[in-house]
N, CA, C and O atoms as CSV, one atom per row, in Angstrom:
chain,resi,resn,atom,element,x,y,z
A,1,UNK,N,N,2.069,27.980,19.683
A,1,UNK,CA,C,1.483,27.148,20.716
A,1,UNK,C,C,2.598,26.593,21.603
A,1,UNK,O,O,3.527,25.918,21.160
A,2,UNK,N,N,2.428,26.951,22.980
A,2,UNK,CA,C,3.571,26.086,23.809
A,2,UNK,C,C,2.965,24.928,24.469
A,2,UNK,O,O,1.765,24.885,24.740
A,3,UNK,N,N,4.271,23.453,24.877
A,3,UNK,CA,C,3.287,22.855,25.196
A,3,UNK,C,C,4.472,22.564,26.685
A,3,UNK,O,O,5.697,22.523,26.574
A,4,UNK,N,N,3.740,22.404,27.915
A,4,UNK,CA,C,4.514,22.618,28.704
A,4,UNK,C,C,3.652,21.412,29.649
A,4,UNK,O,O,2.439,21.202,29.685
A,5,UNK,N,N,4.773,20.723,30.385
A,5,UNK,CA,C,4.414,20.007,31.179
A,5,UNK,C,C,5.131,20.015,32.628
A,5,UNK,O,O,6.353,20.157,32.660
A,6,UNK,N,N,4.622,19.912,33.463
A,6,UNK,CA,C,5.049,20.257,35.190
A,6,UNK,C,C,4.969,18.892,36.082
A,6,UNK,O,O,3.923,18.276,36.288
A,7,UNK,N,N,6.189,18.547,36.550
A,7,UNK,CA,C,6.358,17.301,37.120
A,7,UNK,C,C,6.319,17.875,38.269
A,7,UNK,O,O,7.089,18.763,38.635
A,8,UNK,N,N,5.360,17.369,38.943
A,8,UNK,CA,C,4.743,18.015,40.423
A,8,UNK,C,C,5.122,16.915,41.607
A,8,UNK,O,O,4.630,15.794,41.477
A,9,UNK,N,N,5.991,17.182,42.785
A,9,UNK,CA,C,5.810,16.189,43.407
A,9,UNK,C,C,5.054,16.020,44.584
A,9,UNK,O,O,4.658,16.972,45.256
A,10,UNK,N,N,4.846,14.875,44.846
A,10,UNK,CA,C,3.203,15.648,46.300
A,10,UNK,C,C,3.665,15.969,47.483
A,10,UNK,O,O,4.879,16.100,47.634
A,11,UNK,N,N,2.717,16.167,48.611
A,11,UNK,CA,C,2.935,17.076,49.185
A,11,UNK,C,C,3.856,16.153,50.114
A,11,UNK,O,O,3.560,14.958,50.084
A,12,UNK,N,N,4.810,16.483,50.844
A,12,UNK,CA,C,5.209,15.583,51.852
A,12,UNK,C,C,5.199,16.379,53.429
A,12,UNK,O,O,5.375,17.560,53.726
A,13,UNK,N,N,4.906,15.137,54.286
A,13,UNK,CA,C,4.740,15.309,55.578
A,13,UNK,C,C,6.010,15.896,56.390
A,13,UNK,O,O,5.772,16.789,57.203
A,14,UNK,N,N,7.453,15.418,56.212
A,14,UNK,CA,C,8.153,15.793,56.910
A,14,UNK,C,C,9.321,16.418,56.108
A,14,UNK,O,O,9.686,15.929,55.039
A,15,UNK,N,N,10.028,17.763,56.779
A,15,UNK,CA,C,11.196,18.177,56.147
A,15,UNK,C,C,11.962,17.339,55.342
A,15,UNK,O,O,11.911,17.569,54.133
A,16,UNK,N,N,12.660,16.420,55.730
A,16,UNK,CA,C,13.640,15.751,55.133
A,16,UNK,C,C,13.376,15.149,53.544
A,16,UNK,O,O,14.295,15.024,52.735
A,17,UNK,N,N,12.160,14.853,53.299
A,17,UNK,CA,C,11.307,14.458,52.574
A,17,UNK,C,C,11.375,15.453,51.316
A,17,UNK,O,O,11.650,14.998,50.206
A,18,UNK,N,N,11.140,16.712,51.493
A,18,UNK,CA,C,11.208,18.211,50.877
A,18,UNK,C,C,12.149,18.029,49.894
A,18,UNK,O,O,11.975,18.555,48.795
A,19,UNK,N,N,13.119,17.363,50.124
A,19,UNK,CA,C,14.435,18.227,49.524
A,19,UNK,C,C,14.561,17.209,47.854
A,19,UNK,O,O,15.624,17.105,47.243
A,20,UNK,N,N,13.133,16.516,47.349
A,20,UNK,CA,C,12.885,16.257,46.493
A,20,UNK,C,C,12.896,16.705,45.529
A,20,UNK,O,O,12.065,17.614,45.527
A,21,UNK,N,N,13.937,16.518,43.534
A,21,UNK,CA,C,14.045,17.316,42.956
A,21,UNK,C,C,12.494,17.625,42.632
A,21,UNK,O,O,11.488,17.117,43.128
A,22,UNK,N,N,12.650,18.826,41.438
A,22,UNK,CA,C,11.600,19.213,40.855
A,22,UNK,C,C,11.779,19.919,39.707
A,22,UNK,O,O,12.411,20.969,39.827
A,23,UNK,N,N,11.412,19.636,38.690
A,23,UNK,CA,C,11.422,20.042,37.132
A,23,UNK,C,C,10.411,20.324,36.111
A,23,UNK,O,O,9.458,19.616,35.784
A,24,UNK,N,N,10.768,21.475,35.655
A,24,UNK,CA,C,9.473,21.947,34.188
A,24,UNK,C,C,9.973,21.367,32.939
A,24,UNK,O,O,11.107,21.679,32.576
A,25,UNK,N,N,9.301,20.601,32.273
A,25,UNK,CA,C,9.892,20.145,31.113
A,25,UNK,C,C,8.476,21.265,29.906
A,25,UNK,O,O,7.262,21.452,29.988
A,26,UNK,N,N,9.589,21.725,28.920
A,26,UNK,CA,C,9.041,22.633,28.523
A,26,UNK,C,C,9.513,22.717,26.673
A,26,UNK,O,O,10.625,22.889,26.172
A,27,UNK,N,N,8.053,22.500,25.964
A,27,UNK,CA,C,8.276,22.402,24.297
A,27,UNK,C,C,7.718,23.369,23.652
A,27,UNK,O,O,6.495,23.434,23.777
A,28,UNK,N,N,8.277,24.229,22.930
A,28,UNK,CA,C,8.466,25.450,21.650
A,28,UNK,C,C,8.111,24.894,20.423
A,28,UNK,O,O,8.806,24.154,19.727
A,29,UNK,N,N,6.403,25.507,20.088
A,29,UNK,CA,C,6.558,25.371,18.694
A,29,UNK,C,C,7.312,26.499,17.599
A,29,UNK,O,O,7.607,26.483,16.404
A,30,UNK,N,N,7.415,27.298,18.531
A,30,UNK,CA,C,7.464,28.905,18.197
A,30,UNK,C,C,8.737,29.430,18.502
A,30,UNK,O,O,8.718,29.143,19.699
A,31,UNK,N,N,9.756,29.942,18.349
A,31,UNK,CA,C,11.052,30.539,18.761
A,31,UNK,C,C,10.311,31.530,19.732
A,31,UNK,O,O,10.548,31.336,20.924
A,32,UNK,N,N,9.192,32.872,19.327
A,32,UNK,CA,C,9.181,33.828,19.890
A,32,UNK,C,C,8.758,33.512,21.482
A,32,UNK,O,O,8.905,34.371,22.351
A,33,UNK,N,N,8.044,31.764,21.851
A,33,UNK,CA,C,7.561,31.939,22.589
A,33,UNK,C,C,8.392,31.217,24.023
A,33,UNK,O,O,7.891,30.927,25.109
A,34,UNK,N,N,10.142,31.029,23.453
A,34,UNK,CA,C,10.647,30.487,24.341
A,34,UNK,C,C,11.052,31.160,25.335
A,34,UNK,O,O,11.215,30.433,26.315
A,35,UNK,N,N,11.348,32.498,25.567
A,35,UNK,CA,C,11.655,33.334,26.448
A,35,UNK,C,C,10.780,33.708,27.186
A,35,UNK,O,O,11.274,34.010,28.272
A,36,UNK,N,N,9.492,33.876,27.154
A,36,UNK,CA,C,8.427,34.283,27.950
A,36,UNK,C,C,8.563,32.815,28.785
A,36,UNK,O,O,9.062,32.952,29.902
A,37,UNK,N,N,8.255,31.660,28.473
A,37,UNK,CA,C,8.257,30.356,28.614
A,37,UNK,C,C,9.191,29.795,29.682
A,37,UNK,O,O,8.880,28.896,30.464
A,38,UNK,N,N,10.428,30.451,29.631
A,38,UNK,CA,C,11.276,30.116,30.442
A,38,UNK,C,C,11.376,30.744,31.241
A,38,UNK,O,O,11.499,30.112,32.290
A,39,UNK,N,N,11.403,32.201,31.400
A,39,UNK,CA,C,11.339,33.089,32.251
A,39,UNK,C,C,10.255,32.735,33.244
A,39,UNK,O,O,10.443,32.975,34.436
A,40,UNK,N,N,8.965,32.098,32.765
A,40,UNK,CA,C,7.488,31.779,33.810
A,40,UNK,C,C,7.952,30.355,34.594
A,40,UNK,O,O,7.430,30.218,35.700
A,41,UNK,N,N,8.608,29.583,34.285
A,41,UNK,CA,C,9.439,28.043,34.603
A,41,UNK,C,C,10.269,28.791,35.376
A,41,UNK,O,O,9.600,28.912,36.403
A,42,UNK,N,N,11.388,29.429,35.572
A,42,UNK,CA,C,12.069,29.694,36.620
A,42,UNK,C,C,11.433,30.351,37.382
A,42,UNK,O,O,10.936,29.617,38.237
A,43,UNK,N,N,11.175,31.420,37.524
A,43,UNK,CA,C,10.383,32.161,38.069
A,43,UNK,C,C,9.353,31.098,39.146
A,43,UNK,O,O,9.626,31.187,40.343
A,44,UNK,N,N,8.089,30.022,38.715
A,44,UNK,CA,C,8.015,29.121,39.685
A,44,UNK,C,C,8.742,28.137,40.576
A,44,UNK,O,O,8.283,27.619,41.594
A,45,UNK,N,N,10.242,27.909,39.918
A,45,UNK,CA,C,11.426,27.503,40.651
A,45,UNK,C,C,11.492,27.828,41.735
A,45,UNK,O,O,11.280,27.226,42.787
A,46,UNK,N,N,12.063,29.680,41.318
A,46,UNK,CA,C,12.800,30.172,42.241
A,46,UNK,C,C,11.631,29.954,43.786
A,46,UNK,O,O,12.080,29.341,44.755
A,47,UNK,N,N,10.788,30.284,43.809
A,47,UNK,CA,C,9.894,29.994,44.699
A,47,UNK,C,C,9.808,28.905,45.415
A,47,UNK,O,O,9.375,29.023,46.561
A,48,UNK,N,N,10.137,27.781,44.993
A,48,UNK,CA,C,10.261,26.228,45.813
A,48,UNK,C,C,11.807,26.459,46.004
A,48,UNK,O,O,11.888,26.315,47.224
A,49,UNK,N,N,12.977,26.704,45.605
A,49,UNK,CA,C,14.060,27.045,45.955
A,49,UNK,C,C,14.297,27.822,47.102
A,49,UNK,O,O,15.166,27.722,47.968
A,50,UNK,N,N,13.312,28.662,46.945
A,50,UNK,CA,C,13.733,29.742,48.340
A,50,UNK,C,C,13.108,29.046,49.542
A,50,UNK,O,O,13.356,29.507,50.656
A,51,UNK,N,N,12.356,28.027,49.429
A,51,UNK,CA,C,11.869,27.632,51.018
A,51,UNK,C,C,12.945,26.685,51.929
A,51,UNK,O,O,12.958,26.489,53.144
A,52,UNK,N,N,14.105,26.025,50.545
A,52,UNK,CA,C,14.938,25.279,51.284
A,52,UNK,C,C,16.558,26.020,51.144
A,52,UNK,O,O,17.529,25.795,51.867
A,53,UNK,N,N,16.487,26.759,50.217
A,53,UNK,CA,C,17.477,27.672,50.358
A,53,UNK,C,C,19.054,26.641,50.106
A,53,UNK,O,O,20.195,27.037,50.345
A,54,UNK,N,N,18.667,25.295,49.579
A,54,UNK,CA,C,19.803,24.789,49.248
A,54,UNK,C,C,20.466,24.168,47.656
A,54,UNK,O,O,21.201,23.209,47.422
A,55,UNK,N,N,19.922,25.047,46.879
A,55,UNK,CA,C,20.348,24.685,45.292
A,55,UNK,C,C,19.601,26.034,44.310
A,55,UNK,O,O,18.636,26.746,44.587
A,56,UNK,N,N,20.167,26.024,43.535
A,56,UNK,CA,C,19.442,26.587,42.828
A,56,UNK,C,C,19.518,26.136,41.270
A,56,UNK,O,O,19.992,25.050,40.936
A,57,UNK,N,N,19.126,26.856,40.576
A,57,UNK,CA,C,18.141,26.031,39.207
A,57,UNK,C,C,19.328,25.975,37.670
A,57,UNK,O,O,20.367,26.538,37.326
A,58,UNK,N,N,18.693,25.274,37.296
A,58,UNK,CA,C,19.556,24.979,35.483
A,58,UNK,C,C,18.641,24.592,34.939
A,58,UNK,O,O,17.726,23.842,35.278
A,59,UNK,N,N,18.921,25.223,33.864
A,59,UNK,CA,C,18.024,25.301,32.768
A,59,UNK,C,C,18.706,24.721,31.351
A,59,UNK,O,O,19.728,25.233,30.893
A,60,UNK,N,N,18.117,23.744,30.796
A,60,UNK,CA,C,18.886,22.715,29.994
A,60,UNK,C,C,18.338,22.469,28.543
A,60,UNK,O,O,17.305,21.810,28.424
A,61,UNK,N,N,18.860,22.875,27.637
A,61,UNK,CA,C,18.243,22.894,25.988
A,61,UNK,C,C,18.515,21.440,25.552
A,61,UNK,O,O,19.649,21.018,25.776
A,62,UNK,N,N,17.815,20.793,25.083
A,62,UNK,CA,C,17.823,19.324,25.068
A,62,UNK,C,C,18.048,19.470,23.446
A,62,UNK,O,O,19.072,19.163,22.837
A,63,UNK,N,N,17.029,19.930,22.984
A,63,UNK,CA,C,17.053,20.038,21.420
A,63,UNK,C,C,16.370,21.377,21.053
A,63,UNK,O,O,15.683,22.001,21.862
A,64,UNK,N,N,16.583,21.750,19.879
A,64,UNK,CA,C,16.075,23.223,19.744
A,64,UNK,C,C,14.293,23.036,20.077
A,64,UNK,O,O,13.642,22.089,19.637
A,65,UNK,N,N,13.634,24.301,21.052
A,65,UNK,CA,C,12.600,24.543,21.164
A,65,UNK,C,C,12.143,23.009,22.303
A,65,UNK,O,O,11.025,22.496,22.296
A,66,UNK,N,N,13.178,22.591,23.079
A,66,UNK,CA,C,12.836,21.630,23.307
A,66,UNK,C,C,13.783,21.994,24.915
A,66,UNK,O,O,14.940,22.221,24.563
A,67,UNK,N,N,13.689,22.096,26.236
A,67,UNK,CA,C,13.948,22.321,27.514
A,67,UNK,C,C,13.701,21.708,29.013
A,67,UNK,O,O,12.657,21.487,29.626
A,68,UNK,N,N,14.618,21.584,29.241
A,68,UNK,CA,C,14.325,21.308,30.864
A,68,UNK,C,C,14.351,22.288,31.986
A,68,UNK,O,O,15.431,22.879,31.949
A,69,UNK,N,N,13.430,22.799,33.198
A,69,UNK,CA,C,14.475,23.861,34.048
A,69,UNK,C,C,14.140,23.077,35.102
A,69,UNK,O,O,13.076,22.516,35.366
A,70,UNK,N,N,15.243,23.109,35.707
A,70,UNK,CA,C,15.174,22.143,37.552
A,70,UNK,C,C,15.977,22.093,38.399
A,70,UNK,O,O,17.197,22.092,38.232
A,71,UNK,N,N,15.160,22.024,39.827
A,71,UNK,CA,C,16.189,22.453,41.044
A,71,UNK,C,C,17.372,21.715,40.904
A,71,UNK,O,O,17.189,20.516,40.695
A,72,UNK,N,N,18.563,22.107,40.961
A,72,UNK,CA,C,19.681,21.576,40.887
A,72,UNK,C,C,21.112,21.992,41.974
A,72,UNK,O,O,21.714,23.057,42.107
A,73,UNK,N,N,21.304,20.642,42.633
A,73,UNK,CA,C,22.259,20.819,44.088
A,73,UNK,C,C,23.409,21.413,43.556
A,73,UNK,O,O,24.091,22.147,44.272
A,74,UNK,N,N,23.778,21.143,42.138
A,74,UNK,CA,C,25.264,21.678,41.746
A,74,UNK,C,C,25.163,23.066,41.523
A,74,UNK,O,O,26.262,23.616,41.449
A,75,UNK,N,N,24.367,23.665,41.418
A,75,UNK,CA,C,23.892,24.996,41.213
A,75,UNK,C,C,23.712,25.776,42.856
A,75,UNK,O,O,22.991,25.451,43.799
A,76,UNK,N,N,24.640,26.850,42.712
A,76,UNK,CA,C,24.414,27.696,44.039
A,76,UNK,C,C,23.132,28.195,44.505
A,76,UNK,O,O,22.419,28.726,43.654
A,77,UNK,N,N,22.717,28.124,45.672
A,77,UNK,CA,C,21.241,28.965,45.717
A,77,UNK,C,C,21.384,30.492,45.732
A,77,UNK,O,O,22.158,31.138,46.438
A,78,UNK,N,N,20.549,30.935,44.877
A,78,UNK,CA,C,20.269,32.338,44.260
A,78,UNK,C,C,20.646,32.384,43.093
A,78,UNK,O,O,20.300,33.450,42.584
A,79,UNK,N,N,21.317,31.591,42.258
A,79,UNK,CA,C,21.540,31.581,40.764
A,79,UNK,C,C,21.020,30.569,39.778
A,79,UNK,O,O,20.493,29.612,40.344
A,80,UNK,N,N,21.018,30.523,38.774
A,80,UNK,CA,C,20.498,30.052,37.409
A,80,UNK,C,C,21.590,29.593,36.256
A,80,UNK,O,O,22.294,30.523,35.864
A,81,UNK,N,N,21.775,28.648,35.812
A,81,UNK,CA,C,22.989,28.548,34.880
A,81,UNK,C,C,21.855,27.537,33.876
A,81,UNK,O,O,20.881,26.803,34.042
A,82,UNK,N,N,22.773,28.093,32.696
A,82,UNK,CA,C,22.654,27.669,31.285
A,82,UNK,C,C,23.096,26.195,30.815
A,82,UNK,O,O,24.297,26.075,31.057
A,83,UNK,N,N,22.710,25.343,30.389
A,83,UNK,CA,C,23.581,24.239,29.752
A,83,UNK,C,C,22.741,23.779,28.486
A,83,UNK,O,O,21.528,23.923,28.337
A,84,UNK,N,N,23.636,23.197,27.610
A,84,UNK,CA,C,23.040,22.465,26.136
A,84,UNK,C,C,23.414,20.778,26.185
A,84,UNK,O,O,24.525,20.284,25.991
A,85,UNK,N,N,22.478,20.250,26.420
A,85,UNK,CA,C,22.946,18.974,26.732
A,85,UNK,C,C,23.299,17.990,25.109
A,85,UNK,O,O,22.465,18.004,24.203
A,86,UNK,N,N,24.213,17.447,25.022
A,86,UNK,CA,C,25.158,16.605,24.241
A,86,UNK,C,C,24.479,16.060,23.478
A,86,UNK,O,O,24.969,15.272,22.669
Protein backbone atom coordinates (compact mmCIF):
# COMPACT_ATOMS: atom_id res chain seq x y z
CA UNK A 1 0.00 0.00 0.00
CA UNK A 2 1.49 3.48 -0.84
CA UNK A 3 0.47 6.38 0.89
CA UNK A 4 1.22 9.55 -0.92
CA UNK A 5 0.37 12.99 -0.33
CA UNK A 6 0.57 16.16 -2.87
CA UNK A 7 1.10 19.65 -1.57
CA UNK A 8 -0.73 21.54 -4.24
CA UNK A 9 -0.36 25.17 -4.48
CA UNK A 10 -3.34 27.25 -5.98
CA UNK A 11 -3.67 28.67 -8.87
CA UNK A 12 -2.02 32.10 -9.09
CA UNK A 13 -2.96 35.12 -11.14
CA UNK A 14 0.31 36.58 -12.05
CA UNK A 15 3.80 35.21 -13.26
CA UNK A 16 5.87 36.29 -10.52
CA UNK A 17 3.64 34.54 -8.15
CA UNK A 18 4.42 31.01 -10.13
CA UNK A 19 7.73 30.58 -9.09
CA UNK A 20 6.21 28.99 -5.82
CA UNK A 21 7.94 25.81 -4.46
CA UNK A 22 6.14 22.56 -4.91
CA UNK A 23 6.54 19.10 -3.36
CA UNK A 24 5.32 15.28 -3.28
CA UNK A 25 5.75 13.96 0.03
CA UNK A 26 5.67 10.30 -0.47
CA UNK A 27 5.36 6.93 2.18
CA UNK A 28 6.40 3.11 1.34
CA UNK A 29 4.87 0.43 3.02
CA UNK A 30 6.45 -1.81 0.57
CA UNK A 31 10.19 -1.59 -0.79
CA UNK A 32 8.83 -2.96 -4.23
CA UNK A 33 6.59 -0.05 -4.46
CA UNK A 34 9.14 2.79 -4.11
CA UNK A 35 10.40 3.03 -7.56
CA UNK A 36 7.25 3.03 -9.47
CA UNK A 37 6.30 5.78 -6.75
CA UNK A 38 8.99 7.97 -7.41
CA UNK A 39 9.39 7.71 -10.86
CA UNK A 40 5.21 8.93 -11.05
CA UNK A 41 6.34 12.09 -8.39
CA UNK A 42 8.98 13.27 -10.71
CA UNK A 43 7.62 12.67 -13.67
CA UNK A 44 4.57 15.22 -12.40
CA UNK A 45 7.50 17.60 -11.42
CA UNK A 46 9.14 17.60 -14.39
CA UNK A 47 5.99 19.08 -15.95
CA UNK A 48 5.54 22.20 -13.58
CA UNK A 49 9.38 22.60 -14.02
CA UNK A 50 9.28 22.88 -17.62
CA UNK A 51 6.77 25.84 -17.68
CA UNK A 52 9.30 28.02 -15.72
CA UNK A 53 12.33 26.42 -16.88
CA UNK A 54 14.20 27.66 -13.74
CA UNK A 55 15.17 24.69 -11.24
CA UNK A 56 14.91 21.46 -11.36
CA UNK A 57 13.95 18.64 -8.85
CA UNK A 58 15.57 16.58 -5.68
CA UNK A 59 14.44 13.93 -4.43
CA UNK A 60 15.13 13.39 -0.64
CA UNK A 61 14.99 9.98 1.56
CA UNK A 62 14.04 11.22 4.92
CA UNK A 63 13.83 7.76 6.47
CA UNK A 64 13.65 4.40 4.86
CA UNK A 65 10.33 4.07 2.68
CA UNK A 66 9.79 7.50 3.74
CA UNK A 67 10.52 10.66 0.77
CA UNK A 68 10.32 13.98 -0.40
CA UNK A 69 10.57 15.06 -4.33
CA UNK A 70 10.54 18.97 -5.00
CA UNK A 71 11.18 21.77 -7.25
CA UNK A 72 14.45 22.85 -6.18
CA UNK A 73 16.47 26.34 -7.29
CA UNK A 74 19.83 24.59 -6.34
CA UNK A 75 19.15 21.98 -8.78
CA UNK A 76 19.83 22.78 -12.58
CA UNK A 77 16.77 22.74 -14.84
CA UNK A 78 16.60 19.45 -16.74
CA UNK A 79 18.10 17.37 -13.95
CA UNK A 80 17.19 15.38 -10.80
CA UNK A 81 19.64 14.73 -7.90
CA UNK A 82 19.56 12.32 -5.07
CA UNK A 83 20.02 13.26 -1.35
CA UNK A 84 19.58 11.30 2.19
CA UNK A 85 18.79 13.76 4.61
CA UNK A 86 20.80 13.59 8.16
Amino acid sequence: MTTATLERVPAVSSPADASAARSIDLEFSNAREVHAGLEEAVSELIEVAAQEASCGILVTRLHPGRYTVALDESVPFGETYEAIAA
